[in-house]
FISE-503506 format. One line per 10 residues: number of its first residue (from 1); for each residue x, y, z of N, C-alpha, C. Coordinates in steps of 0.02 Angstrom, whole numbers, plus 32768, in hexadecimal, padded with zeros to 4 digits. Layout:
NUM) X Y Z X Y Z X Y Z ~ ...
***
This chain:
1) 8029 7FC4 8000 8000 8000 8000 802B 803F 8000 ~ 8061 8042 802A 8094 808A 802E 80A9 8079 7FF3 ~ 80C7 803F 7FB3 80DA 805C 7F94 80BB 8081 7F56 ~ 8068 8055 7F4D 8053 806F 7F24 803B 80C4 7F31 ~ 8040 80C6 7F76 8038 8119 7F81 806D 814F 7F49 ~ 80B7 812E 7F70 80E9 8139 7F5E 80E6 814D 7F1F ~ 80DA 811E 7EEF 80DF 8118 7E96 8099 814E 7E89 ~ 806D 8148 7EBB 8035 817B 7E95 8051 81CD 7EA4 ~ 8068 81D8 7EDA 8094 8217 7EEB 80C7 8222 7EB3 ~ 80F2 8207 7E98 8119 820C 7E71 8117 821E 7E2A
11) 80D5 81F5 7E16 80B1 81F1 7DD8 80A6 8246 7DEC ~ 8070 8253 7E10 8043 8294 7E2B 8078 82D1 7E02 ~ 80B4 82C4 7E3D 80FE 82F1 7E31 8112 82F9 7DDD ~ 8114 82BD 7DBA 8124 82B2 7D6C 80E6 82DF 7D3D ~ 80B9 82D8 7D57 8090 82DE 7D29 8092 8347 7D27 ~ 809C 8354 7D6C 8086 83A0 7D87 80BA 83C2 7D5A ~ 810B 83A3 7D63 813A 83AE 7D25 8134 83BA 7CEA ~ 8107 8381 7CD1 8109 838B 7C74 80BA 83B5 7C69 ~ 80A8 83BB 7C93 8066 83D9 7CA1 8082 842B 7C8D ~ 80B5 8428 7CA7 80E0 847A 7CAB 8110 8480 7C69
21) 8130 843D 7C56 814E 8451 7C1B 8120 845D 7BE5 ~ 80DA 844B 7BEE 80B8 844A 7BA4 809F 8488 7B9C ~ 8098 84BB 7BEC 8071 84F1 7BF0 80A1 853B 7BD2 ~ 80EF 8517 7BCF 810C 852D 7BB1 8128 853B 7B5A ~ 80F0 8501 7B43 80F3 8504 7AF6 80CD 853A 7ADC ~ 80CF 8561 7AAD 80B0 8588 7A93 806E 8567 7A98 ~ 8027 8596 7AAA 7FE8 8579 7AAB 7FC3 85B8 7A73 ~ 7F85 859C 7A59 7F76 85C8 7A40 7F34 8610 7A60 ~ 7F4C 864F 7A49 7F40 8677 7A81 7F17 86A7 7A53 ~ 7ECD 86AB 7A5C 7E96 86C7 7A36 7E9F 870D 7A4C
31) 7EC2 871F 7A85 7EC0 874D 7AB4 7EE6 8762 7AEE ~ 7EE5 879B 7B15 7F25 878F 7B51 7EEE 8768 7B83 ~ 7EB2 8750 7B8A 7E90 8736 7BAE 7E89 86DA 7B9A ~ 7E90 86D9 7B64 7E7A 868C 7B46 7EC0 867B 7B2F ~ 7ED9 8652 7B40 7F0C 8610 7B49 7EE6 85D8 7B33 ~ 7EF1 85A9 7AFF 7EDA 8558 7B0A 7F22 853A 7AF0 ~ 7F18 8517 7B1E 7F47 84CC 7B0B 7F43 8488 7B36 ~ 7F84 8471 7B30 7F6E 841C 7B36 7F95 840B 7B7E ~ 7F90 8447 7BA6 7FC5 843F 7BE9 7F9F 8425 7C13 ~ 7F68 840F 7C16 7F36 83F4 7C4D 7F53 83A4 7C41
41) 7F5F 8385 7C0D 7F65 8338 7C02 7F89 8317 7C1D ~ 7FCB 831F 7C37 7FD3 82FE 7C72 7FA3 82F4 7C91 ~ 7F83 8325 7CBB 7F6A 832A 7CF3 7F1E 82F9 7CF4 ~ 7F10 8302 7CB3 7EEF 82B6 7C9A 7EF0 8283 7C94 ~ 7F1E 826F 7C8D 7F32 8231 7C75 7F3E 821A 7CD9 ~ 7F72 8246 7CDA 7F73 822F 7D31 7F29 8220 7D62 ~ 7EE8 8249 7D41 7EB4 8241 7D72 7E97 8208 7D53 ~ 7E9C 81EB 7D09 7E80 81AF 7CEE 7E92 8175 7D0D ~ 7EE7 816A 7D13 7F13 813F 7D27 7EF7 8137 7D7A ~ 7EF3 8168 7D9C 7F01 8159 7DEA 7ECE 8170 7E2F
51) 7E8D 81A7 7DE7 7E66 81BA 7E09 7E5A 8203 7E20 ~ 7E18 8218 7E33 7E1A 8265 7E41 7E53 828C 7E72 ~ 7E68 825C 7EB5 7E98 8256 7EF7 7ED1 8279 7ECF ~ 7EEA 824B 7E94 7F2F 824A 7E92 7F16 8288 7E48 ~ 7EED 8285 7E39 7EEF 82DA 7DEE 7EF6 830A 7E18 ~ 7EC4 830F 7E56 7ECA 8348 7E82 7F05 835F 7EA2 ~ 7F3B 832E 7EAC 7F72 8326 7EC6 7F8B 834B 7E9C ~ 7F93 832C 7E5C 7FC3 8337 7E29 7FAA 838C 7DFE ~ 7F71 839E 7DFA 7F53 83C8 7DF0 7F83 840C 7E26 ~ 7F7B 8403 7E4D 7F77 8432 7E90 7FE5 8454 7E8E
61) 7FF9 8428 7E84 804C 840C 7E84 8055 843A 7E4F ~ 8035 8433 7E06 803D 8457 7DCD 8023 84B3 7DEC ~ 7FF8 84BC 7DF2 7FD3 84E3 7E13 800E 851C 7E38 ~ 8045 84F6 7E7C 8068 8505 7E9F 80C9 8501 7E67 ~ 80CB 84EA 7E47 80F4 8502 7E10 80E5 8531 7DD0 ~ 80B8 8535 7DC5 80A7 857C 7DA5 80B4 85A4 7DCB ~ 80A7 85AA 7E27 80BE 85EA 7E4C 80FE 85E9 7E44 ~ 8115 85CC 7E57 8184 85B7 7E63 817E 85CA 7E43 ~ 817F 85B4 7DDE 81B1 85CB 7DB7 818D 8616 7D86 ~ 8161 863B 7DBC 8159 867A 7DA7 812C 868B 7D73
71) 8104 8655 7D4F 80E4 864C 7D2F 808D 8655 7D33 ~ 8093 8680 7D70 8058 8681 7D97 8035 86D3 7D96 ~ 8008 86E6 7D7E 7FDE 8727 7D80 7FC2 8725 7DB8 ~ 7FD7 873C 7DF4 7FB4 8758 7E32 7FA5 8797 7E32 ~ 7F53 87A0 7E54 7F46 87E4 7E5F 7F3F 87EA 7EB1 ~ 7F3D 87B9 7ED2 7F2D 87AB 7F10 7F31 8776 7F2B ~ 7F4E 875E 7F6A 7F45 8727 7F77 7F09 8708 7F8E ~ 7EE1 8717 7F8C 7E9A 86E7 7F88 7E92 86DC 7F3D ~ 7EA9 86FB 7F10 7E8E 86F4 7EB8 7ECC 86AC 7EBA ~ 7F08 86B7 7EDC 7F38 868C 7ECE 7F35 8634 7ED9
81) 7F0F 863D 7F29 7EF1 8606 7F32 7EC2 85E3 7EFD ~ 7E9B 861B 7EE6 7E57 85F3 7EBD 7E62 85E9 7E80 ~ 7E95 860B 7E66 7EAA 860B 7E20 7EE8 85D3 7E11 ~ 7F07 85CB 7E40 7F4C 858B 7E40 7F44 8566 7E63 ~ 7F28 8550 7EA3 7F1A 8525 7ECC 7EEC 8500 7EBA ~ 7EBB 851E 7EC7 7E6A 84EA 7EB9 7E62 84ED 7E86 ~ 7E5F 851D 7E5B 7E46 850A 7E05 7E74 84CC 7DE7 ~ 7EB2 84E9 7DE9 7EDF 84A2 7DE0 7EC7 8459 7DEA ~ 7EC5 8467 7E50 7EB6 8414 7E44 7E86 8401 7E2B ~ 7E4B 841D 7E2C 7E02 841B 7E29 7E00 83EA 7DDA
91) 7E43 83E8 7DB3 7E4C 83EA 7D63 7E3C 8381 7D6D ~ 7E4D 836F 7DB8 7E54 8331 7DD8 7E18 831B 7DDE ~ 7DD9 8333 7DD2 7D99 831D 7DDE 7D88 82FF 7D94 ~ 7DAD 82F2 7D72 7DA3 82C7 7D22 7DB0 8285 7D4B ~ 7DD6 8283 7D78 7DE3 822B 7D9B 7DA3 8203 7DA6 ~ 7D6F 8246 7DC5 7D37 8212 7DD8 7D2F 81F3 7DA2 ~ 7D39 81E7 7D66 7D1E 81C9 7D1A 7D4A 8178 7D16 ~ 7D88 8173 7D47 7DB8 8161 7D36 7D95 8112 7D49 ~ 7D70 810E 7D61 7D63 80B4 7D5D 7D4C 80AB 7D1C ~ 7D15 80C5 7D1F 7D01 80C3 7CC0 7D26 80C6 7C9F
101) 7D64 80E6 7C83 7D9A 80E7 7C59 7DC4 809D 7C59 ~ 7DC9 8097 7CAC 7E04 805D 7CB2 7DBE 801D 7CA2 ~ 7D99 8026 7CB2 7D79 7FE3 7CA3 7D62 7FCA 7C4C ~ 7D48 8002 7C31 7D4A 800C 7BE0 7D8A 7FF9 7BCC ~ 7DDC 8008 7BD9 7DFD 7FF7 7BC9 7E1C 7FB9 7BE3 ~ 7E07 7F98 7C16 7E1C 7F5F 7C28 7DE0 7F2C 7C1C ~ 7DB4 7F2D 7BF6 7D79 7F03 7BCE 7D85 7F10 7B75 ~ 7DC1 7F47 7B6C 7DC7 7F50 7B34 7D9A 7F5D 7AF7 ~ 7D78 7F8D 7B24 7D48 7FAB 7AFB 7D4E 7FF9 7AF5 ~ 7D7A 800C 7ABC 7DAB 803E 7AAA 7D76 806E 7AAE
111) 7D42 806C 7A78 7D26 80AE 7A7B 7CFA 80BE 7AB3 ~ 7CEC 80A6 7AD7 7CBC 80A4 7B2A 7CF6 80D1 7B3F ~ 7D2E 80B7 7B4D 7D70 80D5 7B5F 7D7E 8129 7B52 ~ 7D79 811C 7B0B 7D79 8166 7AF8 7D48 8193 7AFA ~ 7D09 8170 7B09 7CCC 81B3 7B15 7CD7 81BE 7B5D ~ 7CF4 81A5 7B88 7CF6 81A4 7BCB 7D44 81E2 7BD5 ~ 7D58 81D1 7BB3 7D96 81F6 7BBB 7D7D 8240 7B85 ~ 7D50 8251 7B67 7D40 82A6 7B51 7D25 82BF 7B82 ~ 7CD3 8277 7BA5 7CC6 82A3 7BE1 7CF7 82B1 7C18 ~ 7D1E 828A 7C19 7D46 829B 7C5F 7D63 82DF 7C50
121) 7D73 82DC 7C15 7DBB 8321 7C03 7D82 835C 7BFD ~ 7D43 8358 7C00 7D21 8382 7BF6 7D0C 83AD 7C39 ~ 7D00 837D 7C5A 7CD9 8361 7CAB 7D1E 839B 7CDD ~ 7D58 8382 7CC7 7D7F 83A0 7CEB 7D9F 83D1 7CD8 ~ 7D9A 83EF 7C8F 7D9C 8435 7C79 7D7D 845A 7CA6 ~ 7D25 844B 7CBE 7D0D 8471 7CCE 7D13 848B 7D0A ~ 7D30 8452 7D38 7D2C 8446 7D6D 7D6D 849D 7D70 ~ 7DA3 8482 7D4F 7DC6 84BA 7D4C 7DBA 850D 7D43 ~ 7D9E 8500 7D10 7D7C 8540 7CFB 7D45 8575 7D36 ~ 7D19 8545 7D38 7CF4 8563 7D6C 7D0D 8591 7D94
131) 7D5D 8576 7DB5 7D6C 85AA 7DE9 7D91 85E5 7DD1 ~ 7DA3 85D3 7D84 7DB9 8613 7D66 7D96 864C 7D5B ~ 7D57 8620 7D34 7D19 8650 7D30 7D10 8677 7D88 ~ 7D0C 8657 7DA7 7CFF 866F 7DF8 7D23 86BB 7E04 ~ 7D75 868D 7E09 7DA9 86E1 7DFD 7DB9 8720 7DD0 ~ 7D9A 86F5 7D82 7D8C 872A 7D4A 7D74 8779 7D57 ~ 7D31 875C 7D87 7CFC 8794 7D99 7CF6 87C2 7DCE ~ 7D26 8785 7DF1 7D20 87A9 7E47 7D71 87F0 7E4C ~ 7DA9 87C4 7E23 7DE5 87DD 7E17 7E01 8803 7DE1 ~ 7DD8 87F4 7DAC 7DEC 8829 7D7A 7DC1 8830 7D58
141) 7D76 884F 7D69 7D4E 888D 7D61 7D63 88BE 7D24 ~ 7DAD 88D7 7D47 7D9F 890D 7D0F 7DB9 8918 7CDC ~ 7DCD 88D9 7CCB 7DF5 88C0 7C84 7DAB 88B0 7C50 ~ 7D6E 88B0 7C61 7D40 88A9 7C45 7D24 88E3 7C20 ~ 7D10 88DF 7BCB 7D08 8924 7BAB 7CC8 8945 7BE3 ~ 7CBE 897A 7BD8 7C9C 89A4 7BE8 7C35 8992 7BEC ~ 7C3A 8972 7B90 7BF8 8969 7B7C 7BDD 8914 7BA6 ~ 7C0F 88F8 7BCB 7C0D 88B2 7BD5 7C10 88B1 7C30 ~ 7BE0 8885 7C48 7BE6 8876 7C72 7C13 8857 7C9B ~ 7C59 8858 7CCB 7C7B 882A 7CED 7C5E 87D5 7CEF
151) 7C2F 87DD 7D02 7C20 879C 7D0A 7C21 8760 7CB1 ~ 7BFB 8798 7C88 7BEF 8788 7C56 7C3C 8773 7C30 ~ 7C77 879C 7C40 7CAB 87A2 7C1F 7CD7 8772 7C42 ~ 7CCD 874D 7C76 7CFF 8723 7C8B 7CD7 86D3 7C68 ~ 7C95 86E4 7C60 7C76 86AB 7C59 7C84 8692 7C18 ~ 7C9E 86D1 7BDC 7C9E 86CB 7BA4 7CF8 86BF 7B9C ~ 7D24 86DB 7BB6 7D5E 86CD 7BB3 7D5B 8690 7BB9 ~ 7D70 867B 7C19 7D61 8631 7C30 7D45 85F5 7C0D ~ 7D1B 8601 7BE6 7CE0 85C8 7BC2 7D0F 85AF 7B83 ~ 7D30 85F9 7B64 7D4A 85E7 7B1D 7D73 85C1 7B36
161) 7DB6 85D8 7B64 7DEC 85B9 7B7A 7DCF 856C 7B91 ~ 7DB4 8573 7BB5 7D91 851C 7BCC 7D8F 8505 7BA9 ~ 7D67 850A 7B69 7D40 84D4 7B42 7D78 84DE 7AF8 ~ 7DA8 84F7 7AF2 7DDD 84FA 7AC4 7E01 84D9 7AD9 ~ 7E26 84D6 7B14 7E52 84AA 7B4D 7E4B 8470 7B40 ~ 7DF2 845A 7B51 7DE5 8428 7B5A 7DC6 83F2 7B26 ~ 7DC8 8409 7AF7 7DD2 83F8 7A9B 7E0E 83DF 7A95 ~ 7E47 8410 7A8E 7E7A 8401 7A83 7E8F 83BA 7ABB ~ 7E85 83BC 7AE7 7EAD 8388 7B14 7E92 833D 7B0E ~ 7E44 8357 7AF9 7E0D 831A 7AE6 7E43 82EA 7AA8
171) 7E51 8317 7A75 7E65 82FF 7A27 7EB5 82DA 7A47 ~ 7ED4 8304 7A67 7F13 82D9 7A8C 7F12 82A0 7ABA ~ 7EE2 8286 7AE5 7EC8 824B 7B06 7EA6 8223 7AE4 ~ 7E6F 823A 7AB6 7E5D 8203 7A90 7E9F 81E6 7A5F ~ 7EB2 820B 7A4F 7F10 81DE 7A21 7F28 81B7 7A5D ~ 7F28 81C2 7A91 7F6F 81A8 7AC2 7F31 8160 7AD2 ~ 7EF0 8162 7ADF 7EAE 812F 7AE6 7EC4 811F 7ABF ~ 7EC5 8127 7A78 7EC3 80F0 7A2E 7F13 80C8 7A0D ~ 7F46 80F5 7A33 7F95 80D9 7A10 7FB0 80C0 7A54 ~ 7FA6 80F1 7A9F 7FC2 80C3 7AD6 7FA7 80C6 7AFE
181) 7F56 80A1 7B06 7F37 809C 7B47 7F4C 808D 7B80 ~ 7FAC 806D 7B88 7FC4 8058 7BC0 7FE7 80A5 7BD7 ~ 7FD7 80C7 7BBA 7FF1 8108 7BF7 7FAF 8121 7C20 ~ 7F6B 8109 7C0B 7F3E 8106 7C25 7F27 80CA 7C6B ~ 7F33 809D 7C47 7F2B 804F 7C65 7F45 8044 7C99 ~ 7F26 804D 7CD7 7F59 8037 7D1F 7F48 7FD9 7D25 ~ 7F79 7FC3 7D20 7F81 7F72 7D23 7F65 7F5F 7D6E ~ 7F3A 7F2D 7D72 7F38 7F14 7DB5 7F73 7EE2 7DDE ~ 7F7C 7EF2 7E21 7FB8 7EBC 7E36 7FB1 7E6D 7DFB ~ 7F7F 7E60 7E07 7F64 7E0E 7DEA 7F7F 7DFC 7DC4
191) 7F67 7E40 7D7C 7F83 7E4B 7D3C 7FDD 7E58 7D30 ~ 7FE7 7E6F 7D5F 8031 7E6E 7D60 8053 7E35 7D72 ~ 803E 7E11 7D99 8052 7DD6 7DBB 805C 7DAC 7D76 ~ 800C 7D9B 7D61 800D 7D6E 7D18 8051 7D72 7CEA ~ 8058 7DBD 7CD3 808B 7DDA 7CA5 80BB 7DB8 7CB0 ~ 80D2 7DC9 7CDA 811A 7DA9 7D04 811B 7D6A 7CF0 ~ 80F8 7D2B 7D0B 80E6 7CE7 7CF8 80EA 7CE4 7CB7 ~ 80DF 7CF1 7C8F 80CD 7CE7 7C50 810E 7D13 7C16
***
């Protein structure tokens, strides 16, 4: 049991990393408000593999290295909390999906697999988003045009970015589902045991 803790902590740690190198690839940027890209997928793949526990983990870690390496727009530390802390992990609530995924893919029934894995990447876009939308409105008000409501303008930023994000990351998990469902696939002891034997 400590070690599979161990290996899920580690994974958590791996994933928060490339989670950060990808956020560093050029993304495409409609706007100084709208960012989409494919930097959430780690953090997917980790909540498919191990569950909401360990996305939230791994979510939260990414979250707290965007602060370190400066990469972080603070207006306040309460916006900082809600905007890197919890929105982050929150990206970990695609795990709840993760029996359905692991069981579709361990009955080998690929495309069950893959509708399970858009809702998840979808499920936990939002989960993310939400709290952006939250800080959009409450924290930067007055970045909103004149003719537009705050509320209205975080909902419309936030939404594009979400559901662009979460497109893009959809089209990158369904490939990694269809060419290497074993970065998905957590093996059971049993199943490992067999391997070995055989």
């Amino acid at each position: 049991m400590k070690n599979t803790r161990l290996v899920v902590l580690l994974e958590a740690s791996l994933m928060a990393a490339f989670a950060v190198i990808l956020d560093m690839l050029p993304s495409i940027k409609l706007s100084p408000s709208i960012s989409i890209s494919i930097a959430m997928v780690p953090i997917f793949l980790l909540s498919y593999r191990r569950g909401w526990r360990a996305g939230l983990i791994g979510g939260f870690l990414w979250g707290i290295l965007q602060i370190a390496l400066g990469d972080a727009w603070i207006a306040t530390p309460v916006q900082m909390v809600i905007e890197y802390f919890i929105a982050f992990a929150f990206i970990g609530f695609a795990g709840l999906f993760a029996g359905r995924i692991q069981d579709a893919l361990g009955s080998s029934r690929r495309s069950k697999a893959i509708l399970w894995v858009v809702i998840a990447t979808f499920a936990g876009s939002l989960a993310r988003y939400f709290w952006h939308f939250i800080a959009g409105f409450v924290f930067f008000a007055e970045y909103a045009p004149d003719d537009m409501s705050p509320l209205l303008f975080s909902f419309v930023m936030n939404g594009i970015t979400m559901l662009g994000s979460a497109f893009l990351c959809s089209i990158v998990l369904v490939f990694i589902a269809n060419m290497a469902p074993r970065l998905i696939k957590v093996q059971s002891h049993q199943q490992e045991i067999s391997r070995k034997a055989s």
